[in-house]
C-alpha angles and dihedrals in degrees: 000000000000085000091078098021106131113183116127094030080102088063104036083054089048095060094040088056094042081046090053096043090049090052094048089047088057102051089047084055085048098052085033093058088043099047092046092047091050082059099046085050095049098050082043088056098045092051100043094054090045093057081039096064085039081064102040105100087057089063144284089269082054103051094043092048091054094046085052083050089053102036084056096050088056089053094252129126119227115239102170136015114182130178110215105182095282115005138046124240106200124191116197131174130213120192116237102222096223135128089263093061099221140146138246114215133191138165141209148205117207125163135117133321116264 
C-alpha cells in the first residue's frame, strides 16, 4: 500500500535536522564574531584614549589625532574623539565581520588622577 509506505521519511527527518544544526552553528559564529569584535573595540578604546590624554597638553587636534593613530594600529575606526576639560572620551568602531555586516562600538575616559 504506497499510502502508508514510509521509507525515505528517515531521510527527509535527517536533512531537516542537518539543516537545523547548520542554522544554530551559524548563529553561534554570528554572536561569536560580535562578542569578539565588542572586545577588540573596547581595548582599542581604552588605548586610544590612554595615548590620547598622553597627548593632551599638545593640544585637543593632537590628542585626537594620536588616539585615531592608535585606534588604526588595533585595527578600530574612530568614530569620536571629545575633549571634556581634562580628559579625552574617545568612540571607535570595529567592524564585526559577520554576515550581517555590523559594527561593534566602545567607548573610553582617560585624564588625570584626582
Amino acid at each position: 500500500n504506497p499510502a502508508s509506505d514510509d521509507s525515505g521519511a528517515a531521510t527527509v527527518l535527517g536533512a531537516a535536522l542537518i539543516v537545523a544544526v547548520v542554522a544554530v552553528a551559524m548563529g553561534g559564529l554570528h554572536v561569536g564574531a560580535a562578542i569578539v569584535a565588542r572586545h577588540r573595540a573596547q581595548a582599542a578604546a581604552d588605548l586610544a584614549a590612554l595615548a590620547a590624554a598622553s597627548r593632551l597638553p599638545a593640544g585637543g587636534a593632537a590628542a585626537c589625532s594620536e588616539a585615531a593613530a592608535v585606534g588604526t594600529a588595533m585595527g578600530a575606526s574612530l568614530h569620536r574623539c571629545d575633549i571634556d576639560r581634562l580628559d579625552v572620551v574617545v568612540t571607535v568602531t570595529v567592524g564585526a565581520g559577520n554576515l550581517l555586516h555590523t559594527d561593534a562600538y566602545a567607548s573610553a575616559r582617560a585624564g588625570p588622577l584626582g
